[in-house]
C-alpha positions as a printed NumPy array, in Angstrom:
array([[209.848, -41.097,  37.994],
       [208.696, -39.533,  34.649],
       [205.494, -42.382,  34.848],
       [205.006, -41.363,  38.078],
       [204.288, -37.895,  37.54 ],
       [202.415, -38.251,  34.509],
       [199.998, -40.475,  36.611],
       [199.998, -38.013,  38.925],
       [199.238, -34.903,  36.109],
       [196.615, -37.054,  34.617],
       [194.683, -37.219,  38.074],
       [195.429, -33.834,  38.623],
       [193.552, -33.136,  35.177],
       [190.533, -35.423,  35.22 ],
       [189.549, -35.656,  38.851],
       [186.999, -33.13 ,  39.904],
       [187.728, -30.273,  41.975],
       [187.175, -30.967,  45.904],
       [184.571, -28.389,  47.262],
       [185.35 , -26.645,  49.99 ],
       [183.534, -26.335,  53.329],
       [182.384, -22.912,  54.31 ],
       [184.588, -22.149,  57.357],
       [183.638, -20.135,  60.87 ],
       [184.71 , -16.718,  60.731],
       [186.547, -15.223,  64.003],
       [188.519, -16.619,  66.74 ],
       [185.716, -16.447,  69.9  ],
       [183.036, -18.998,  69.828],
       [179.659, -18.858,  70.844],
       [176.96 , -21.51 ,  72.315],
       [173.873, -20.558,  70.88 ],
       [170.329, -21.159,  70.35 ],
       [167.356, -19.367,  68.252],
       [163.749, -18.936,  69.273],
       [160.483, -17.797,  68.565],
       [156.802, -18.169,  69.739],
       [157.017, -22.129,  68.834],
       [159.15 , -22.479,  72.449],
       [156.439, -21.082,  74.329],
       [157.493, -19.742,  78.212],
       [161.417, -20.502,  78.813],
       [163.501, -20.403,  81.969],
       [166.032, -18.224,  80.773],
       [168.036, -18.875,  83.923],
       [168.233, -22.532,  83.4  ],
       [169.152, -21.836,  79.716],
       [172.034, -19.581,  81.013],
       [173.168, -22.257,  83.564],
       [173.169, -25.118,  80.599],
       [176.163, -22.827,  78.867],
       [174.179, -21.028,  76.507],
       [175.762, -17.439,  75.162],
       [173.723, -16.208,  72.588],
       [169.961, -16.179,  71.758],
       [168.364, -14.905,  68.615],
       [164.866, -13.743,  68.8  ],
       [162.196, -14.098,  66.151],
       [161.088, -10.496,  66.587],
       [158.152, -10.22 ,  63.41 ],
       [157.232, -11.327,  60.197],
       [156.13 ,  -9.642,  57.186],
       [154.394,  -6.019,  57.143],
       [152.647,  -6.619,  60.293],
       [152.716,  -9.839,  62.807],
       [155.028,  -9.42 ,  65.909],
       [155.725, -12.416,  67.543],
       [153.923, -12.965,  70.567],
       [156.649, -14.357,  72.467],
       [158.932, -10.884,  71.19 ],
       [159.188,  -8.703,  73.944],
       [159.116, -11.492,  77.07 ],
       [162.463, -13.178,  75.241],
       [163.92 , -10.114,  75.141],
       [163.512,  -8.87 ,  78.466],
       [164.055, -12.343,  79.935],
       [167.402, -12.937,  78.114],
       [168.681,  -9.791,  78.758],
       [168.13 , -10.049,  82.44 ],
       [169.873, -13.136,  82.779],
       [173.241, -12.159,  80.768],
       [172.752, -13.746,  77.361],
       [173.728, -11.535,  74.221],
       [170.769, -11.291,  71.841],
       [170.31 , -11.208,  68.359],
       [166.719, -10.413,  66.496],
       [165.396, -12.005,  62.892],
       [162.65 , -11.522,  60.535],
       [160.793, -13.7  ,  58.564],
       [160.899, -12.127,  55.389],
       [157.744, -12.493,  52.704],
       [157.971,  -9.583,  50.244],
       [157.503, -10.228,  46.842],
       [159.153,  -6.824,  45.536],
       [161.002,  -4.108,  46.712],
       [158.572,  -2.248,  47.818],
       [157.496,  -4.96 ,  50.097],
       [160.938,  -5.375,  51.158],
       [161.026,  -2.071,  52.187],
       [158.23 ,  -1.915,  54.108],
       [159.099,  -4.802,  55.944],
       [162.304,  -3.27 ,  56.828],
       [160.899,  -0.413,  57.994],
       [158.421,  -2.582,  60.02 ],
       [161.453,  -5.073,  61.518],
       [162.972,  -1.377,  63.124],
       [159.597,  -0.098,  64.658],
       [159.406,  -3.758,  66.724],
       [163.058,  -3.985,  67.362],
       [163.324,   0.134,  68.413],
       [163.768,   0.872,  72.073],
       [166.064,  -2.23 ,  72.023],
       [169.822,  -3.092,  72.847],
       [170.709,  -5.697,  70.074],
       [174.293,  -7.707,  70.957],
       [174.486,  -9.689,  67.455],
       [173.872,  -8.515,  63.915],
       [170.178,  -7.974,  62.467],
       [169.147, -11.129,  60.379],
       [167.21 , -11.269,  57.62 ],
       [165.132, -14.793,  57.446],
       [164.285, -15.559,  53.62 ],
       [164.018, -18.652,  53.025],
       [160.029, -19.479,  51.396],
       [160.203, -17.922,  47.29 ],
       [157.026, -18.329,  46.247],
       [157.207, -17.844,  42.217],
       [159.852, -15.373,  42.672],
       [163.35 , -16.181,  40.24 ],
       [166.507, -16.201,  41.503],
       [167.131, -12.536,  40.58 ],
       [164.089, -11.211,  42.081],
       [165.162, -12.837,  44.816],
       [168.609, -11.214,  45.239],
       [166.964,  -7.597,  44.649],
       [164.429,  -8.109,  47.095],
       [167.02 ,  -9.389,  50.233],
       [169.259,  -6.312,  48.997],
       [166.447,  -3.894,  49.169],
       [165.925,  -5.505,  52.878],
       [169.495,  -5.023,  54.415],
       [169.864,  -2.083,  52.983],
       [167.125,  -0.304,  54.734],
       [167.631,  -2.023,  57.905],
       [170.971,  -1.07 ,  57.848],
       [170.274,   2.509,  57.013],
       [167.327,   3.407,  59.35 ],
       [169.217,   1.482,  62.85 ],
       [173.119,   2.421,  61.778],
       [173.054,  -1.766,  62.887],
       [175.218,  -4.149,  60.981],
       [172.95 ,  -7.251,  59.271],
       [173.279, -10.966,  58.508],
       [171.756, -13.141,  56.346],
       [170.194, -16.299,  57.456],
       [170.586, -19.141,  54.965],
       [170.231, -22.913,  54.542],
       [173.473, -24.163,  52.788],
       [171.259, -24.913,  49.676],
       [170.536, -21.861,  49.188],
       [173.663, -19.637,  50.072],
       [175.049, -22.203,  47.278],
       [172.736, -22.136,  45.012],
       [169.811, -19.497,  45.376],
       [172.017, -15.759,  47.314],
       [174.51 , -14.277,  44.866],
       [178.695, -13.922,  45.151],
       [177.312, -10.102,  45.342],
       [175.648, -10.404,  48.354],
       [178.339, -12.986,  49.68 ],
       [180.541, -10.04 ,  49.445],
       [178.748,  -7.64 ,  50.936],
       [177.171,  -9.428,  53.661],
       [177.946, -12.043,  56.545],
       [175.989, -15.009,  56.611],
       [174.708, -17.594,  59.502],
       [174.143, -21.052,  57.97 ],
       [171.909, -23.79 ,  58.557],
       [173.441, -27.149,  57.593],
       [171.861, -30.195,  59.691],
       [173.677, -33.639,  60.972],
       [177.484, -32.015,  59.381],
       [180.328, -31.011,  61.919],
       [181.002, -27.833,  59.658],
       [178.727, -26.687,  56.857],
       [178.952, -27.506,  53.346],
       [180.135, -25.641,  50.346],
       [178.727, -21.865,  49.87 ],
       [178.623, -18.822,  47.925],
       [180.596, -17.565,  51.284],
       [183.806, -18.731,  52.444],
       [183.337, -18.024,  56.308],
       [180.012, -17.482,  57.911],
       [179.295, -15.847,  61.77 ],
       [177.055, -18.628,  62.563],
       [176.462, -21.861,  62.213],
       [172.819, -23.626,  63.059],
       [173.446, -27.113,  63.434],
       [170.05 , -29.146,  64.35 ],
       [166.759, -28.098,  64.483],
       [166.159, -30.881,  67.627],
       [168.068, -29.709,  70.087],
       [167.271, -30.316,  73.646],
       [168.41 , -27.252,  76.519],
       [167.444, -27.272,  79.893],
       [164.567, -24.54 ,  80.389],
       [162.922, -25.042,  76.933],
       [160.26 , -27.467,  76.651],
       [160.507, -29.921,  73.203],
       [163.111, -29.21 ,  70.563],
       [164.859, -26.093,  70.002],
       [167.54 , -24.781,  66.715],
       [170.431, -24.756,  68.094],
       [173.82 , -22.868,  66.992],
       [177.552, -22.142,  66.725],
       [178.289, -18.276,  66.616],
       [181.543, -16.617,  66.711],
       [182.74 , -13.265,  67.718],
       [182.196, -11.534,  64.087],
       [178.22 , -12.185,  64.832],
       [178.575,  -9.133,  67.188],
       [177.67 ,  -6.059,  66.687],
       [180.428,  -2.987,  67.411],
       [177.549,  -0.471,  68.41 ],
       [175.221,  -2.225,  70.859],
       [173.434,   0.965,  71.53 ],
       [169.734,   1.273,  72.094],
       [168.085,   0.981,  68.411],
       [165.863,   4.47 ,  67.852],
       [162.539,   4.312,  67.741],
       [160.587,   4.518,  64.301],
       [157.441,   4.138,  64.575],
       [154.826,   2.929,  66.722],
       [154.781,  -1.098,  66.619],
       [151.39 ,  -1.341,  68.394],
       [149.384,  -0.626,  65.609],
       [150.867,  -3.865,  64.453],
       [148.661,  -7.563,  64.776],
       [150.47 , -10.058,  67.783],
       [147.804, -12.637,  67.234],
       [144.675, -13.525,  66.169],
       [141.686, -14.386,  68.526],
       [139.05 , -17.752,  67.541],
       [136.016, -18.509,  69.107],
       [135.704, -22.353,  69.243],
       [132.334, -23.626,  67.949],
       [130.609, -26.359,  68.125],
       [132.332, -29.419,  66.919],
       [135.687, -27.712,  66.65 ],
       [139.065, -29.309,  67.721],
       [142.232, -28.307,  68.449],
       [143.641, -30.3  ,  65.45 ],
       [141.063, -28.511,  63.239],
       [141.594, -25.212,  64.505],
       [145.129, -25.761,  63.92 ],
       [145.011, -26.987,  60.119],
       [142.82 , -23.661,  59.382],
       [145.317, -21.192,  60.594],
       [148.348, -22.894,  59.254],
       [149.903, -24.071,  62.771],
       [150.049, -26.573,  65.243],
       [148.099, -28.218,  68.204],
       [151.469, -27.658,  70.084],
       [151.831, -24.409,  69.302],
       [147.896, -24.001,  70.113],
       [148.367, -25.67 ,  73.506],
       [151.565, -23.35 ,  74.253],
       [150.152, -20.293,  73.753],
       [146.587, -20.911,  75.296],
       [148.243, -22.529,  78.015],
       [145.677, -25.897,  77.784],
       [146.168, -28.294,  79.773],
       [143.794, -31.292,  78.115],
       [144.028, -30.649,  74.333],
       [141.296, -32.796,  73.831],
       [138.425, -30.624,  75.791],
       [137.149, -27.127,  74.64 ],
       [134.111, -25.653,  74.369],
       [132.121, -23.8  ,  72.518],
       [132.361, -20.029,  73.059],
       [136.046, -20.707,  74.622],
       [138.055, -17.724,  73.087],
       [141.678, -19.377,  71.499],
       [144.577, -16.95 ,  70.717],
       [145.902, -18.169,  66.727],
       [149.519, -17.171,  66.112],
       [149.34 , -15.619,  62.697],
       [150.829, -17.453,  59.906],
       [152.139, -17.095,  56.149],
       [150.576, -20.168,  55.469],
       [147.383, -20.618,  55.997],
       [145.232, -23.828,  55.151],
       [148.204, -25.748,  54.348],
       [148.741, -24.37 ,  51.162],
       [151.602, -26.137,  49.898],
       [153.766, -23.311,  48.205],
       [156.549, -23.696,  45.095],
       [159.538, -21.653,  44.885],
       [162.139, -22.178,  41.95 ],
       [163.603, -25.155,  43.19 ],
       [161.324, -26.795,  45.782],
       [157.377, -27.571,  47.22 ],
       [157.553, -26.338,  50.463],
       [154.705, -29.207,  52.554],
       [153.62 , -28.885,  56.293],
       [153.202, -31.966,  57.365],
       [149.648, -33.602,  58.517],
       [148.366, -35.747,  60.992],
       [148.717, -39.327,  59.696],
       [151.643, -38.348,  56.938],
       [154.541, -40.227,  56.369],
       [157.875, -40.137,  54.446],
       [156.684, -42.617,  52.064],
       [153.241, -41.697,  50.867],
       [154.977, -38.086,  50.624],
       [157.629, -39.406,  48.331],
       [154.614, -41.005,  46.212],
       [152.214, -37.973,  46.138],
       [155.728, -36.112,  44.929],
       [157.161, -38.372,  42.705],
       [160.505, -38.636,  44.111],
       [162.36 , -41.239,  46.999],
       [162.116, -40.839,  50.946],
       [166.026, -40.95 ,  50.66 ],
       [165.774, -37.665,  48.64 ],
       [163.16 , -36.245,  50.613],
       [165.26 , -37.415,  53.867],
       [168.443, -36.056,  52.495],
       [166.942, -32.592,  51.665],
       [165.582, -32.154,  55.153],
       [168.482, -33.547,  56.795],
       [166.457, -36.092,  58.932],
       [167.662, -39.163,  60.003],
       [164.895, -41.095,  61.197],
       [163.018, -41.353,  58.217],
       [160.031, -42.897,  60.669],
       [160.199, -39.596,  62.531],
       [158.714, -36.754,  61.4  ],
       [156.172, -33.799,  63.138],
       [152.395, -32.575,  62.286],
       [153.534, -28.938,  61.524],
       [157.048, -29.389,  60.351],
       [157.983, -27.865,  56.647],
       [159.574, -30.216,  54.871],
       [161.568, -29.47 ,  51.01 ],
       [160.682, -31.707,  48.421],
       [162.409, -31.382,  44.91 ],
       [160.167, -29.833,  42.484]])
């Protein structure tokens, strides 16, 4: 008996400590999906009849660009009984940014009836360090928080509510997690979360291609779902951009210059034979953060877009590190499957 438990006190001591899973807050749960302009037109009825609850709306990005698919999302969900969340893509590189971006998130969202908490979507660092990172999301939620009287949530990969968003703001405010191919997401500076996204290739009836798709619970939702005040006058604010084609151009070029996709070029253009324009054609360009490809560093990974012709392994090369890493980083399982467009994390 004595043996026994000293075998048992020695495993005890030497072992390392299990990490625990961050679990789903609440006792109500939510079907769910998240959109933006990438989905192009969606039945909203069929998406209700496939079981869906919730939808969260990509409503702007930085100080200026309202997505073009905004306002039809909302109306269309709202009319067909789904609860709706909104999130911006956050870019600032200082407070002051933050602020402004806020302040720009409210004036889109105003004149609105949210149903879930107001995320905040921070997830590309630049140069930024860890601390200006935490002061910058602060200075966000804060001021969305103050100008709508609307509770907010942070939108997080499970990397980085681990390793990038503080135990401060863990305390102080909820998070929705991204965690790909896991049946409940993986350690975090949070012990529950309101949300869970668990694939980015998710297939619902009424959206055309692959669409994130979510676990929410009843803590997502907001108490006050009255109409957010208006502050300020959104219009005055860039949807898209507008490219005449020239001579020469294609779709795939086009695309590459503005930082997007032929997809998301055929979506919002409506084309029906990618492979024919013409000069003088007028093409609406959703704006993007980044333009020309640029591949961009924060302080733990190179954040690529992936070209035409790429593949795992030449990427692995050019980056000096395995497809397995690269795979198990992006969460992708067919490592002979991956998309022109698609942002993939690469260890730095």
């Amino acid at each position: 008996m004595k043996l026994k438990t000293f075998i048992i006190t020695l495993l005890l001591t030497f072992l390392p400590l299990t990490s625990f899973a961050t679990t789903l807050s609440g006792n109500q749960f939510y079907d769910g999906i998240d959109v933006s302009n990438w989905q192009g037109s969606i039945n909203y009825t069929q998406v209700k009849n496939s079981g869906i609850d919730i939808v969260y709306i990509k409503s702007s990005q930085g100080e200026n660009i309202i997505d073009s698919y905004f306002k039809i999302n909302y109306n269309n969900a709202k009319v067909n009984g789904l609860k709706v969340g909104f999130y911006h893509f956050l870019t600032a590189r200082s407070k002051e940014e933050a602020i402004r971006q806020a302040e720009f998130f409210c004036s889109v969202i105003s004149n609105t009836n949210a149903d879930c908490k107001l995320a905040m979507d921070f997830e590309v660092f630049g140069n930024l360090t860890v601390s200006e990172i935490n002061n910058i999301s602060r200075a966000f939620l804060e001021k969305v928080k103050e100008i709508t009287g609307k509770d907010v949530i942070i939108y997080s990969d499970a990397y980085d509510a681990r390793n990038i968003f503080s135990k401060e703001l863990a305390q102080n405010y909820p998070l929705w997690i991204a965690e790909y191919g896991v049946e409940m997401p993986g350690e975090s500076n949070w012990d529950y979360c309101d949300g869970f996204q668990y694939t980015s290739r998710g297939e619902v009836a009424g959206i055309r291609g692959f669409v994130d798709k979510d676990k929410f619970t009843n803590e997502i939702l907001l108490d006050d779902t009255s109409q957010i005040k208006q502050t300020g006058d959104s219009k005055n604010y860039n949807h898209d951009a507008s490219y005449i084609v020239k001579s020469g151009d294609t779709l795939s070029g086009i695309a590459l210059k503005y930082g997007t996709t032929v997809k998301e070029l055929v979506i919002l253009n409506n084309i029906k034979t990618p492979n024919l324009i013409y000069p003088g054609e007028e093409i609406k360009v959703p704006i993007n953060s980044n333009p020309n490809n640029e591949v961009l560093y924060d302080t733990n990974h190179i954040h690529y877009t992936v070209e035409r012709g790429d593949t795992l392994s030449e990427l692995a090369l050019k980056f000096d590190t395995t497809v397995q890493k690269i795979a198990e980083l992006n969460h992708i399982q067919n490592v002979n499957l991956i998309y022109v467009g698609e942002v993939l994390r690469i260890n730095n």
